[in-house]
C-alpha positions as CSV (number, residue, x, y, z in Angstrom):
1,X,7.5,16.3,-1.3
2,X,8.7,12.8,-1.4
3,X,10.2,11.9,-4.4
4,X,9.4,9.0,-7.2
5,X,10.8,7.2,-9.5
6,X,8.9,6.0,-12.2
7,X,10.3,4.6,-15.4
8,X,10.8,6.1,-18.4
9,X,8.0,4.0,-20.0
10,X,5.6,5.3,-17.7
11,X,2.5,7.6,-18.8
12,X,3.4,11.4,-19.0
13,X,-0.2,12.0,-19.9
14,X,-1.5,15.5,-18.2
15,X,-4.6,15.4,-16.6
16,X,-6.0,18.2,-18.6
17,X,-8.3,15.7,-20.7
18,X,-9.0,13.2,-17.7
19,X,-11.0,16.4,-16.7
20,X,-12.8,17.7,-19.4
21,X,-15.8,15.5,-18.2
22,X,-17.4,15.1,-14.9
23,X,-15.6,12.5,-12.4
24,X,-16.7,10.2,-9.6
25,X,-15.5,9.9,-6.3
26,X,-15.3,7.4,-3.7
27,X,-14.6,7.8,-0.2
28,X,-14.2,5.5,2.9
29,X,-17.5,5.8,4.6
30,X,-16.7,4.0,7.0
31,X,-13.6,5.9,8.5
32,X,-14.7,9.1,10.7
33,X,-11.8,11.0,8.8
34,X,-13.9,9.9,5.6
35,X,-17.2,11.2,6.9
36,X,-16.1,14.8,8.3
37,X,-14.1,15.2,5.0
38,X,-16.5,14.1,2.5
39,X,-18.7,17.3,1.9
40,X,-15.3,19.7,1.9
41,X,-13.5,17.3,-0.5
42,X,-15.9,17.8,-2.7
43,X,-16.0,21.5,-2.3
44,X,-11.9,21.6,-3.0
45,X,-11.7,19.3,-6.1
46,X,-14.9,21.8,-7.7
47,X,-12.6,24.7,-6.8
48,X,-10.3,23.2,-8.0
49,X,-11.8,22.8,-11.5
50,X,-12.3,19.2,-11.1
51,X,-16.2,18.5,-11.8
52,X,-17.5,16.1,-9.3
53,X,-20.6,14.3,-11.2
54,X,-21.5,11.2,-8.6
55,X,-20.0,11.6,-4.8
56,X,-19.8,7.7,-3.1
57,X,-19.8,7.6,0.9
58,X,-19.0,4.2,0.5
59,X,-20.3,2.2,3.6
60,X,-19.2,-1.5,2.8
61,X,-16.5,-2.7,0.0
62,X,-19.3,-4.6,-1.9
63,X,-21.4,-1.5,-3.2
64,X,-17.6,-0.1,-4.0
65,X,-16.4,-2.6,-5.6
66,X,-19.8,-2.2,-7.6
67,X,-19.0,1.1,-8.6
68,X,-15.5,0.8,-9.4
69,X,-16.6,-2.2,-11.7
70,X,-19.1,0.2,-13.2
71,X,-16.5,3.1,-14.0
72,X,-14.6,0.5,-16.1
73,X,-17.1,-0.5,-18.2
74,X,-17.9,2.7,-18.9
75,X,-14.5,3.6,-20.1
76,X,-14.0,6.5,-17.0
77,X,-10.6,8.0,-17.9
78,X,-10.1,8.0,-13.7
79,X,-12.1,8.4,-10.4
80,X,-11.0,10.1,-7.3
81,X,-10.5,7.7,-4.5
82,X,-10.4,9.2,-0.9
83,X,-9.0,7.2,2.1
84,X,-6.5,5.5,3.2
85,X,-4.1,2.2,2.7
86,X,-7.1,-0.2,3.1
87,X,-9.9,1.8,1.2
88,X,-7.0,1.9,-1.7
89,X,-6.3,-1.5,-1.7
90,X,-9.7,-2.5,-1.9
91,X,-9.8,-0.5,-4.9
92,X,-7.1,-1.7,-7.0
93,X,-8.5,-4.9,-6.8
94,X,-10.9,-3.9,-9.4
95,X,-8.9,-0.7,-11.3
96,X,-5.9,-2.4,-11.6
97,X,-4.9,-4.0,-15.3
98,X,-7.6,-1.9,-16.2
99,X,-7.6,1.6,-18.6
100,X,-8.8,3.8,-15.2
101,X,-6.3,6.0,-13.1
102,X,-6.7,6.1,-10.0
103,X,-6.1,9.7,-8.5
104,X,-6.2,9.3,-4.6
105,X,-6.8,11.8,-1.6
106,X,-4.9,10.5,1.4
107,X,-7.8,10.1,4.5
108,X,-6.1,7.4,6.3
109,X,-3.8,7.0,9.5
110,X,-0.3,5.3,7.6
111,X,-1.1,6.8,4.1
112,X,1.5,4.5,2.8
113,X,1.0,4.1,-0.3
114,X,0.6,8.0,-1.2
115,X,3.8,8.5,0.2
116,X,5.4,6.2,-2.4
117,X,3.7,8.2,-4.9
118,X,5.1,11.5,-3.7
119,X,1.3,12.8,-3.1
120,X,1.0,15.4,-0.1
121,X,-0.3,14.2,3.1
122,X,-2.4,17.3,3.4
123,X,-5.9,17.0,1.8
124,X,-5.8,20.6,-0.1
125,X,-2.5,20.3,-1.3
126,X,-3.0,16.2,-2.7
127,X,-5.9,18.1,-4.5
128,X,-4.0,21.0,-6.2
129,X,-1.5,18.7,-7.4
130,X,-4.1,15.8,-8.4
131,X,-6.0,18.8,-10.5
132,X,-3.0,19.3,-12.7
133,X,-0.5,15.9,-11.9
134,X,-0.6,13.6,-14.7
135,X,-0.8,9.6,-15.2
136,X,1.5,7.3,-14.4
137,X,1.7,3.7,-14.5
138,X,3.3,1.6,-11.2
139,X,3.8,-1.6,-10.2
140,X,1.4,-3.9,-7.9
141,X,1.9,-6.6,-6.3
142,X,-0.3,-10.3,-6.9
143,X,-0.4,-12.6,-3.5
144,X,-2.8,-16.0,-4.0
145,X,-4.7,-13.6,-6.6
146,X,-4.9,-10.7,-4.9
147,X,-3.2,-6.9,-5.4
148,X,-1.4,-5.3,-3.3
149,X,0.0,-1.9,-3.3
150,X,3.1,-1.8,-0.2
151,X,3.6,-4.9,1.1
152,X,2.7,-8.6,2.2
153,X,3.8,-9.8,5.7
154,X,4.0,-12.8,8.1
155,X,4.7,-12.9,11.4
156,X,4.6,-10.1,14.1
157,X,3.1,-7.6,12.5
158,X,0.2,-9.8,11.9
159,X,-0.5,-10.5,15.5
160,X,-0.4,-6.7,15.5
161,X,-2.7,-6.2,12.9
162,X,-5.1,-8.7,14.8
163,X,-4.7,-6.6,18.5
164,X,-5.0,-3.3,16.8
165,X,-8.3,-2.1,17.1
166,X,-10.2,0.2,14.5
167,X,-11.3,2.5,17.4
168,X,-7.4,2.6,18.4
169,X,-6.4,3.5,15.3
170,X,-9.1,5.9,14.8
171,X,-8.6,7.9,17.6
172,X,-5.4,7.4,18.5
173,X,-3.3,7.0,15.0
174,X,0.0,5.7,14.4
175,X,0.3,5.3,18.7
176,X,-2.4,2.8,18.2
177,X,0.2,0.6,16.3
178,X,2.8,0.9,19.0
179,X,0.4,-0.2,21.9
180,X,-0.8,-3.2,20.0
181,X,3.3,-4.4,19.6
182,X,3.9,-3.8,23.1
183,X,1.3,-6.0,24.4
184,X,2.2,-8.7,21.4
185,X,5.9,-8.5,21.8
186,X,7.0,-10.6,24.8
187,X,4.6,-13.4,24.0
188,X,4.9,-13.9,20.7
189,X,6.9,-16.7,19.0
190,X,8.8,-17.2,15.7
191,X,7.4,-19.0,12.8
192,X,8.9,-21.5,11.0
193,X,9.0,-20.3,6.7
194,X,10.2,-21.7,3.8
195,X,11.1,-18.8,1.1
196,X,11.8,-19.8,-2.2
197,X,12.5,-18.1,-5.1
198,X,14.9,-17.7,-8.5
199,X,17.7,-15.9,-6.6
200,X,17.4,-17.5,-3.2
201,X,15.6,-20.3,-0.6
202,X,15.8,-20.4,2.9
203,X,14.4,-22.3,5.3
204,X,14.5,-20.6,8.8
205,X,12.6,-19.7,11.9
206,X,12.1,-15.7,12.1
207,X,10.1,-13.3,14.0
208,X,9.0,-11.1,10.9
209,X,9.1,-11.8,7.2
210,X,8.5,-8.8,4.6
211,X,7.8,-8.5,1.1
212,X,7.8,-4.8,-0.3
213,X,6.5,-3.3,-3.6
214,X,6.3,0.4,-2.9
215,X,8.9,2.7,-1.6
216,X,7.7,2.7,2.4
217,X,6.4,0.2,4.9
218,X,4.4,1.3,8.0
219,X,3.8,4.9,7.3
220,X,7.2,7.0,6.9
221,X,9.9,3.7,7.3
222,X,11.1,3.3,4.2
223,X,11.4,0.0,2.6
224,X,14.4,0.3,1.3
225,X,17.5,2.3,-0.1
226,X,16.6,1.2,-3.7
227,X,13.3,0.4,-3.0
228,X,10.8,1.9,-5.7
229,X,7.1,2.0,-7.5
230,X,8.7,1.1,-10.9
231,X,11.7,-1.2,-11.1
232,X,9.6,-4.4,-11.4
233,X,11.4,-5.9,-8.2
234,X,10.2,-6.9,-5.3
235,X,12.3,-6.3,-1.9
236,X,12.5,-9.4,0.6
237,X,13.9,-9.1,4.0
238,X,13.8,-11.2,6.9
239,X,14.2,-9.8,10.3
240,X,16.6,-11.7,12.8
241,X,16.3,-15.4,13.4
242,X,14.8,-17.0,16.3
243,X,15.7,-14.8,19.1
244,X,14.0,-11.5,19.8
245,X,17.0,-10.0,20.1
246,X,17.6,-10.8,16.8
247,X,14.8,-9.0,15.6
248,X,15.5,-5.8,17.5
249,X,19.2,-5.7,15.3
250,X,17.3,-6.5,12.5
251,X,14.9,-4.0,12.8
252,X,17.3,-1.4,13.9
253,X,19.2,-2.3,11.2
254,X,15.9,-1.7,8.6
255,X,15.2,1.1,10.0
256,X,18.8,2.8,9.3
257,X,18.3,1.5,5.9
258,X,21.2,-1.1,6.3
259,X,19.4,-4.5,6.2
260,X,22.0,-5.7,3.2
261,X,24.9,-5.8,5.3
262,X,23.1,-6.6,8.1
263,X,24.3,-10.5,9.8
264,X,20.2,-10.2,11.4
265,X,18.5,-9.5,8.4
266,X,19.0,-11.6,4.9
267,X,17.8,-9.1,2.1
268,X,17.3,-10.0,-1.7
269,X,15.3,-9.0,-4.5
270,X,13.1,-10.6,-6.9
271,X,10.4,-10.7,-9.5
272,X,8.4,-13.9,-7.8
273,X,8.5,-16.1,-4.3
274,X,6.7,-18.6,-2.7
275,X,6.2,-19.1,1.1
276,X,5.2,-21.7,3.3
277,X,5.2,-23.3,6.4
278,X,4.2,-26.0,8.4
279,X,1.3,-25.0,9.8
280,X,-1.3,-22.5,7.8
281,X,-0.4,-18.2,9.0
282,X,-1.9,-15.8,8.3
283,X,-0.6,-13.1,6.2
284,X,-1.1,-9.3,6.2
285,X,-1.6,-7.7,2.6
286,X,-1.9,-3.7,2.8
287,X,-3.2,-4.1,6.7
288,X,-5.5,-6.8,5.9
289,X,-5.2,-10.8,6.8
290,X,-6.8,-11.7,3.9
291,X,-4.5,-14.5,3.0
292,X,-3.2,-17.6,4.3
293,X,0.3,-19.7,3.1
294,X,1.4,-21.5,1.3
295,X,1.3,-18.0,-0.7
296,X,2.2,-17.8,-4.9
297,X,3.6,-13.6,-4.6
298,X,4.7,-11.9,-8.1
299,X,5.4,-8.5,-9.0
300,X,3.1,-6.8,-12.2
301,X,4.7,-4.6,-13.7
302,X,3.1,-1.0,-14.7
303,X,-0.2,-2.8,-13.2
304,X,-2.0,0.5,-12.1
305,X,-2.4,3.9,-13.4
306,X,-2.4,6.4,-10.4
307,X,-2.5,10.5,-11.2
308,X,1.2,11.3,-9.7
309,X,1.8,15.1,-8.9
310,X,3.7,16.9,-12.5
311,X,7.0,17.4,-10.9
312,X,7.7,13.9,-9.8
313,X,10.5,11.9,-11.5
């Protein structure tokens, strides 16, 4: 189990009285993981001794976010969200800032977010531990107004997200992601950015620009050595300059966790940025383009309650 750091401020509330009363879940109806899982998630959380009392196949975001709006007027204690890095960030759009925990089963191809959290990748075990974890409160991220739970990013990885296709990544998984790069990679060129924060500004032209919040990017790559769900920082790299071979020892670099000392990748941390460019790009929130620069990006402290497994730290 992957560890996590939360702060000492955080939540050790058990999860004992979250479920004393019945509990609703959502899953991604739309993902075909969601679908074949739905009727045996249910079956697990009951055997577990968590009381299912409404079941949600969700098929569009709208009648979720419905739902989810619903729970918190109601004054849920949680609800049980099953999928995967999207489905979750489409959900803490409405939980987060809010008294409702989120405990999460991990349905989706990356899972990136539950890996910060130190949740199992397997869908029995995340339930044992969601039946007796406790709640926690972590930090979110705030781009142009909306959350975000691992990351926002410009550049590359964009015109990835925009090749990949949900069939790819449905049937083929994290492979999908590296067929989409390969056919992106030789044709794509470097954007022009202006970062600007407290600590640092730079002006430069770069092939990928990052901005963490959680523990790991992509999957399993962590984001950083220091990198964590609760230290109210926000991590900022920029990989390589101009030339692609600049981003290849950047993102070697990255990936052996030494993009501080790196000459190809300029690191810092932060609490708030802004970025823009000439031209309006796209950015990539969670695996969504749902935002465009010039973009206003803050950390929030403690800004969600999640149900974390009892023996992380």
């Amino acid at each position: 189990m992957t560890e996590m750091l939360l702060p000492a401020s955080s939540s050790n509330e058990g999860v004992a009285e979250v479920w004393r009363h019945p509990v609703t879940l959502v899953v991604n109806g739309q993902s075909r993981r969601g679908r074949d899982a739905f009727q045996e998630l249910q079956r697990q959380l009951i055997a577990a001794g968590i009381r299912v009392g409404r079941a949600d196949l969700g098929r569009d975001s709208k009648g979720t976010k419905t739902l989810l709006e619903e729970e918190v007027r109601r004054g849920a204690k949680a609800v049980i969200v099953g999928g995967g890095d999207g489905t979750l960030h489409a959900c803490a759009q409405v939980l987060a800032g809010s008294p409702v925990a989120m405990g999460i089963v991990p349905l989706g191809t990356g899972n990136t977010f539950v890996r910060s959290l130190g949740i199992p990748l397997n869908m029995a075990e995340a339930v044992r531990e969601l039946a007796k974890g406790r709640v926690a409160s972590v930090d979110v991220g705030l781009c142009n107004g909306e959350i975000f739970l691992n990351s926002v990013s410009l550049g590359l990885s964009v015109a990835v997200a925009g090749t990949l296709r949900p069939e790819a990544k449905k049937w083929l998984g994290p492979l999908a992601y590296v067929g989409a790069l390969t056919k992106v990679l030789l044709r794509y060129r470097p954007v022009q950015l202006r970062i600007a924060a407290a600590e640092r500004t730079y002006t430069v032209r770069t092939h990928q620009l990052v901005i963490a919040n959680g523990r790991f990017l992509a999957g399993p790559v962590p984001a950083s050595p220091e990198a964590s769900l609760s230290n109210a920082r926000l991590d900022v790299f920029i990989l390589g300059g101009r030339e692609k071979t600049g981003l290849l020892r950047g993102t070697w670099a990255w990936l052996r966790q030494q993009q501080r000392h790196s000459p190809e990748t300029r690191f810092f941390e932060t609490t708030r940025l802004t970025v823009s460019a000439r031209h309006s790009l796209r950015a990539n929130l969670d695996g969504e383009l749902s935002q465009s620069t010039p973009l206003d990006i803050a950390v929030l402290p403690g800004g969600l309650k999640v149900i974390v497994p009892a023996g992380s730290s």
